[in-house]
Each structure stands twice: as C-alpha cells, then as structure tokens.
C-alpha positions as CSV (number, residue, x, y, z in Angstrom):
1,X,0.0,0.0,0.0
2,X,0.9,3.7,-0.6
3,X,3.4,5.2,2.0
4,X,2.5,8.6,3.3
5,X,4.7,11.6,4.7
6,X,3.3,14.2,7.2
7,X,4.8,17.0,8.3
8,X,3.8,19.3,10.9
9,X,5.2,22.6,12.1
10,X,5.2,23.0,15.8
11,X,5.8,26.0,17.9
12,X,5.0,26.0,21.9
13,X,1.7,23.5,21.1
14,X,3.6,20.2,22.6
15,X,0.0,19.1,24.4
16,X,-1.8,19.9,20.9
17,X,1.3,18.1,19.3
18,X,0.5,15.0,21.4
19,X,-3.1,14.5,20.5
20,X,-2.6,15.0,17.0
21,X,0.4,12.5,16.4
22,X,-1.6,9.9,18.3
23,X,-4.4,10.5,16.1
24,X,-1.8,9.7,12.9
25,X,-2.2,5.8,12.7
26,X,-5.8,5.1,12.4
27,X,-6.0,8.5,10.1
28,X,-4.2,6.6,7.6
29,X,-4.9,2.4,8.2
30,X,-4.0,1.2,4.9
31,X,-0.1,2.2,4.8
32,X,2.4,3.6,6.6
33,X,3.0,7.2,7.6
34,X,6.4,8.7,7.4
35,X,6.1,11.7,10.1
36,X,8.5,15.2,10.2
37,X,8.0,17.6,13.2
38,X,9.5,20.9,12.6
39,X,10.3,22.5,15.5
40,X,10.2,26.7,15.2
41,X,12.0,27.4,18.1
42,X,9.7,26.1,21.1
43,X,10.4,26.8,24.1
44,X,7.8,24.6,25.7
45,X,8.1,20.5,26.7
46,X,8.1,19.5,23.0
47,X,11.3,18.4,21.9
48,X,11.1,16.6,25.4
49,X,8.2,15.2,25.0
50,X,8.7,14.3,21.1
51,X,11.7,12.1,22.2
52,X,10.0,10.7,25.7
53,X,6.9,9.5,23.5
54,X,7.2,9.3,19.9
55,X,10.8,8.0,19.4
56,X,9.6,7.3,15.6
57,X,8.9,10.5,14.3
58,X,11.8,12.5,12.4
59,X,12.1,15.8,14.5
60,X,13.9,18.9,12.8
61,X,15.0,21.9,15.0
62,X,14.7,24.7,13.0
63,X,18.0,27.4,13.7
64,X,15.2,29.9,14.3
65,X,11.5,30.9,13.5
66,X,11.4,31.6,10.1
67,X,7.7,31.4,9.7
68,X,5.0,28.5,9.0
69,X,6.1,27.9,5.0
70,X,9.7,28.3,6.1
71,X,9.5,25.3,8.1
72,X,7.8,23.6,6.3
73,X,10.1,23.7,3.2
74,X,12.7,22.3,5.2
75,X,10.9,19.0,5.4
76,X,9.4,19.1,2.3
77,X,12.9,19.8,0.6
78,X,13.9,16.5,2.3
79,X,11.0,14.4,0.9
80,X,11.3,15.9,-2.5
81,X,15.1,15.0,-2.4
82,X,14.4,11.5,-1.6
83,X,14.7,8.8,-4.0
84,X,12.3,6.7,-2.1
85,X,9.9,8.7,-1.1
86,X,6.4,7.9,0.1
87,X,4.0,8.3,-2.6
88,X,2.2,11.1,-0.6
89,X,2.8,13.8,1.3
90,X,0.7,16.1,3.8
91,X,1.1,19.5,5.8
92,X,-0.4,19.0,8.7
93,X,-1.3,21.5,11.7
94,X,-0.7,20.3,15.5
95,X,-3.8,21.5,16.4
96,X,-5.7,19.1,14.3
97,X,-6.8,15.1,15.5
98,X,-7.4,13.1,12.5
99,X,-10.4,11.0,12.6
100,X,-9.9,7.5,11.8
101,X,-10.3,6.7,8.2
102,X,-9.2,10.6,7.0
103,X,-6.4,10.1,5.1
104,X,-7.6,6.6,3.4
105,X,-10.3,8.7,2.0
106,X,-8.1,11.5,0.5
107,X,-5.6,9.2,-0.8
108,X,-8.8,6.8,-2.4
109,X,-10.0,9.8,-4.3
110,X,-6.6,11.3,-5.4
111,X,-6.1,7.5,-7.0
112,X,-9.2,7.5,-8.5
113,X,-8.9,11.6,-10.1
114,X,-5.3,11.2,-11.3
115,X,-6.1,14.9,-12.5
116,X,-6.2,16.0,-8.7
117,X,-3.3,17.3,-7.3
118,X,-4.7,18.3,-3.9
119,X,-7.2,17.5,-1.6
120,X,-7.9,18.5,1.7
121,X,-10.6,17.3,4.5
122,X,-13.6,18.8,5.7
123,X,-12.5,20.8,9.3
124,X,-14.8,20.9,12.1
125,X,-13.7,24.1,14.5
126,X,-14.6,22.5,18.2
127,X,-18.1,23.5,18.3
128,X,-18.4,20.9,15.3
129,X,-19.3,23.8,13.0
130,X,-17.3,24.2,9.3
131,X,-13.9,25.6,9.6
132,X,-14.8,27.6,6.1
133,X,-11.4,28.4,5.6
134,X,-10.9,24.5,4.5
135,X,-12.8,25.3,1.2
136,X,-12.4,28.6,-0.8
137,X,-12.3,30.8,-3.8
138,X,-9.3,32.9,-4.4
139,X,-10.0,36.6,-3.5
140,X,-10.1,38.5,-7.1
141,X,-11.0,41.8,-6.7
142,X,-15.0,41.4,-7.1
143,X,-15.0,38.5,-4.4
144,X,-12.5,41.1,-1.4
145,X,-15.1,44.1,-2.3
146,X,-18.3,41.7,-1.4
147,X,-16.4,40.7,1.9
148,X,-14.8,44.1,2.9
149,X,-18.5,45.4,2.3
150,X,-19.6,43.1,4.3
151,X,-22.2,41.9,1.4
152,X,-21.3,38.0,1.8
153,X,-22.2,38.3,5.1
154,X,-25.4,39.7,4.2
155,X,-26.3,37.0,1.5
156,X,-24.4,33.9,2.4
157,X,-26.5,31.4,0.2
158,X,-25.6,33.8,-3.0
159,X,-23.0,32.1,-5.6
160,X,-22.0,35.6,-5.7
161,X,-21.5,37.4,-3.0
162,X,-20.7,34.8,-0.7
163,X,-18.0,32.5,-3.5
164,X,-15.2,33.4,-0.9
165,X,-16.1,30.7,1.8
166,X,-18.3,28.9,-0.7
167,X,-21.5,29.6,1.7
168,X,-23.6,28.5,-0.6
169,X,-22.3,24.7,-0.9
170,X,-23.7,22.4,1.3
171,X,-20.6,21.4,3.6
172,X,-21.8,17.6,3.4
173,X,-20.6,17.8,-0.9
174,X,-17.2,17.4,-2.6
175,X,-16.5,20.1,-4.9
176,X,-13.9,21.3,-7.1
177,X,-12.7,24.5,-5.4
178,X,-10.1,27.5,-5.5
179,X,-7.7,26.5,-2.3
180,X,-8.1,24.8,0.8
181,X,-6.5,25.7,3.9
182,X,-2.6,24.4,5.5
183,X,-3.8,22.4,8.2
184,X,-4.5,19.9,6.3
185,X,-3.4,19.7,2.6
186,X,-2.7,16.0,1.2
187,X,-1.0,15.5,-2.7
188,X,0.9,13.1,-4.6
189,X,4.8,13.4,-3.8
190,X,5.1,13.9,-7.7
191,X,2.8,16.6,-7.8
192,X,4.9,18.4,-4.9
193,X,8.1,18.1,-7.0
194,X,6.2,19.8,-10.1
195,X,4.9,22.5,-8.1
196,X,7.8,23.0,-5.5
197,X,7.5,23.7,-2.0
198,X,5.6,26.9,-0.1
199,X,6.4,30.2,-0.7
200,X,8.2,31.8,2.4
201,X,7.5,35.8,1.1
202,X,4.5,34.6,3.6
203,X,5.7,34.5,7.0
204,X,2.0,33.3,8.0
205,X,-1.3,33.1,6.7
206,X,-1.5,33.5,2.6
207,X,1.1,30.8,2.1
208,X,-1.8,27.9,1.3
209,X,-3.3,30.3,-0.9
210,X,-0.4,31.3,-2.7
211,X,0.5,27.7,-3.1
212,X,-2.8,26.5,-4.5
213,X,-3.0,29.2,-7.1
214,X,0.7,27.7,-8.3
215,X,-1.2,24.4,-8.0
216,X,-3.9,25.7,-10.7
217,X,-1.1,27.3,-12.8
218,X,0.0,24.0,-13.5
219,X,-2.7,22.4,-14.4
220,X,-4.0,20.4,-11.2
221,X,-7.5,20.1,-10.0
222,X,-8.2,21.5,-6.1
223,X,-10.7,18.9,-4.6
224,X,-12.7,19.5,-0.9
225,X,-13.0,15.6,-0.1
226,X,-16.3,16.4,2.6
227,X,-16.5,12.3,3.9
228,X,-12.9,12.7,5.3
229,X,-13.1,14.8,8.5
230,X,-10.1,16.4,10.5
231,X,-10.9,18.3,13.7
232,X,-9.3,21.8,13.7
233,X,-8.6,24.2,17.4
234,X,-7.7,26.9,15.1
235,X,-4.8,29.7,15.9
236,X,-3.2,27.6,18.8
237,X,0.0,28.8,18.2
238,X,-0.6,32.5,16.3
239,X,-2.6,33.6,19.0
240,X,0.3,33.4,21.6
241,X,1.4,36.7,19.7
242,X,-1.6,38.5,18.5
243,X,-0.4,41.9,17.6
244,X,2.3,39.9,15.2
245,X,-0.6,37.5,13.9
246,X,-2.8,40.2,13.0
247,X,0.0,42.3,11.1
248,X,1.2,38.7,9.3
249,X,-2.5,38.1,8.2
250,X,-2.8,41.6,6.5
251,X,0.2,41.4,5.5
252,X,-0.4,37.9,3.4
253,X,-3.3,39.7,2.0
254,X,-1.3,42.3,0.6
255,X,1.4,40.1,-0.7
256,X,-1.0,38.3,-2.7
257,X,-3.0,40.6,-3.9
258,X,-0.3,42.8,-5.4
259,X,1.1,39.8,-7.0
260,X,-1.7,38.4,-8.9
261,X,-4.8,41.1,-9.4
262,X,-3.0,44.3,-8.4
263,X,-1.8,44.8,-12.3
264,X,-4.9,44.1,-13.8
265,X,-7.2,46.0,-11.3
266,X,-8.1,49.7,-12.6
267,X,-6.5,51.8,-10.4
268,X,-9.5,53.4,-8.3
269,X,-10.8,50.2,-7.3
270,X,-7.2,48.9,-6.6
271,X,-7.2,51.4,-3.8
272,X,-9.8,51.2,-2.5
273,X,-8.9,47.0,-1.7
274,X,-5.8,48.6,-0.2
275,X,-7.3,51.0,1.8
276,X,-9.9,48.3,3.4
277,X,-7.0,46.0,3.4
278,X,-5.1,48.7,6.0
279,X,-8.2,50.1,7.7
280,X,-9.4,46.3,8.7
281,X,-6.0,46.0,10.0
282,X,-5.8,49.0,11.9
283,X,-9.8,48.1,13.6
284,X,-8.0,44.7,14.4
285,X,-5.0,46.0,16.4
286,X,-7.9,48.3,18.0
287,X,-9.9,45.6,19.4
288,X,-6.8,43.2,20.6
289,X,-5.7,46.4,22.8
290,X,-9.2,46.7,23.9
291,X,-9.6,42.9,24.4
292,X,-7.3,42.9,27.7
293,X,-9.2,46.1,29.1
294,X,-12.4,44.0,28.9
295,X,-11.5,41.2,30.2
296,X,-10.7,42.7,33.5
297,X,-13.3,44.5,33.6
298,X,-15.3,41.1,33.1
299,X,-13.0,39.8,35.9
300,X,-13.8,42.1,38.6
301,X,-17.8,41.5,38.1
C-alpha cells in the first residue's frame, strides 16, 4: 500500500502536538506514515516530549522561526530529495486530530482523479461547525469588495456574493474549489516536485493560498473531499502573539494581492482594496488592545 509523509510545524503547542500525532495511525490504516516535526524554536516541553513519546517521528530543529512555510520547506525539501519517497505527502497543523479513516479517503479519491493534485478534509472548529477556511475561492478583486463590504455576510446562500467561503455549498458535498487551507493539505509526492514547496515571502497566513494558485497554474485540480473529517482548534499557536498574527494576516493579503490582481485591477478600485486591506488591520489591532481592558473589567464583576 501507498506510504505517506506528514509533516507538521510545531511552535509552543507540545500538548496539541500529542493529541494529534496519536491521532496519525488510524488516520491513515492502509499504509504507513512517514512523520517530520518541525520545531520553530519552542520553548515549551516539546522536543522533550517528542523524544519521551514518539521516538519514531523524524524531529527537525529549526536554527530559528522563520515562519509556518519556512519550516515547512525544510521537510518538504527533504521528501522531494528523496529517492524513495512515500507516494504522498501532507502538511499537517498540531492542532488538528485526524479522525480514523481521513487520510484513506483522500488518498482513495486522489487515486481514483489522477487529474487532482490536492485535496484537503472537511475541518470541524470544536463546536463541530465548518472551519470555512478549509474550502475557498481565491479573493479576485469582485470577491475582497463583497467581503470588505460586508455583502457576503449579508447574502451567504448567494453564488455571488458569498464564493469566498463557498457559503452557498452544502458542507456535506465534494466540490472542485479555488484552495483549501494548511492544516491539512494532502497530494501526490510527484505533484509536490512539479509545483515546489511553499512560498516563504509569507511568513503566515496566505502561504496555502499562494500555493494552491501555483497548484492551478500547473494544471491540477483543487478537490474538498467532505466524507474525510479532521478536527481543527484553530490559531493555537498565532494567538500566543496576537499583535504579530494580526499584522502577518494583512500582511499575506497584501502580498497576494499585489502579486496576482494588483496589475490588472483599474486603479480606483485597486485602492480602495488597499485601503480596506489597512483600515481592517488597523480596527484589528484596536480591538486586541481593547480585548485585555475588557476582560478585566469582566474579571472584577
């Protein structure tokens, strides 16, 4: 049966970390699953408790934090380098727990859609509601105006307005989409040697999307596989620094906007993305200064 690389990035989420590897062998029961942790520079029980329980698992020390596609590329180089390497290969987040079955689904449908270079599972956020950043349609211009207007909120069942998360799909159906998210992306190891690794520009957030728009330049169909489930915490690790999380996230928006719509976008409405780009980022830093202020306030109630 196919083999199967994972690799997951871990920074300061070493009880996260635990549940997830544990969760790796009956995610994927028909083969055998090669797994790469990436340390960024944790300075938690990780690395302690990486080698205490899971011996197995290849752990990398990254020199220093260079960012989620950073390390990521450091294992991926090694895979792609490898002259027997496992047929697949996954990105993985430590805050995820596989349920049992996931990964023989993906890997089923990407043998049976040899025009598939991706797929990724459907994420349930704790609350066992849709992670909608697992399925998604690249932001173009038309689709960032509907959502900085705040129109796709409005009309979430429109093919229109609300294409971004792809509100209108029933979560329950596999469909072709733009990108899915990184914590949780599964292709063919030949695929990732056509397409090359993540592009580190992206410190964090923006990288998967980046990455599956190269994935659709060359040719490859973006599948959301909804029978194989992953359960997501979300932010684990970016929201131990908000104020940098928030400027990373805009920042990833800017990044790929300028490099694939910014040229073609008439000039007015160009900035007029950039301005709502900014001024969201600047009403985000508000609230996380406020956020302390009223949770005290909460506190002493």
């Amino acid at each position: 049966m196919p083999k199967l690389a994972v690799v997951i990035v871990n920074y300061n989420t070493a009880g996260l970390l635990k549940a997830c590897l544990a969760s790796l062998p009956d995610g994927y029961r028909a083969g055998g699953v090669d797994i790469y942790v990436v340390d960024n520079g944790s300075v938690d029980d990780s690395l302690q408790m990486l080698a205490n329980e899971f011996p197995s698992v290849t752990v990398i020390a990254s020199s220093h934090n260079g960012g989620f596609a950073y390390a990521n590329n450091i294992a991926l180089s090694r895979i792609m380098a490898m002259t027997d390497a496992p047929e697949y290969t996954c990105i993985l987040n430590p805050d995820t727990v596989v349920v049992p079955g996931a990964f023989d689904i993906l890997i089923a449908y990407l043998q049976a859609h040899p025009d598939v270079g991706v797929v990724g599972p459907r994420l349930l956020l704790p609350d066992g509601t849709l992670d909608r950043a697992c399925r998604r349609s690249f932001p173009t211009p038309e689709v960032s105006m509907w959502r900085m207007l705040g129109v796709a909120r409005l009309f979430p069942r429109s093919q229109r307005f609300g294409r971004y998360n792809m509100t209108y799909v029933d979560e329950h159906q596999t469909i072709d989409v733009d990108a899915i998210v990184g914590a949780c992306m599964l292709m063919p190891t030949s695929v990732l040697r056509e397409v090359g690794g993540l592009d580190d520009t992206y410190f964090m957030y923006g990288e998967d999307l980046d990455w599956c728009y190269r994935f659709k330049q060359y040719g490859w169909r973006i599948v959301y596989v909804a029978d194989a489930v992953v359960h997501h915490i979300k932010r684990a690790a970016s929201r131990q620094q908000p104020v940098q999380t928030i400027r990373h996230f805009y920042d990833a928006m800017r990044i790929f906007f300028r490099r694939y719509y910014a040229a073609t976008t008439p000039q007015p409405v160009r900035w007029l993305i950039e301005s709502g780009i900014t001024i969201a980022e600047q009403a985000a830093l508000v609230r996380n200064r406020l956020r302390p202020q009223r949770a005290a306030r909460g506190s002493a109630l």
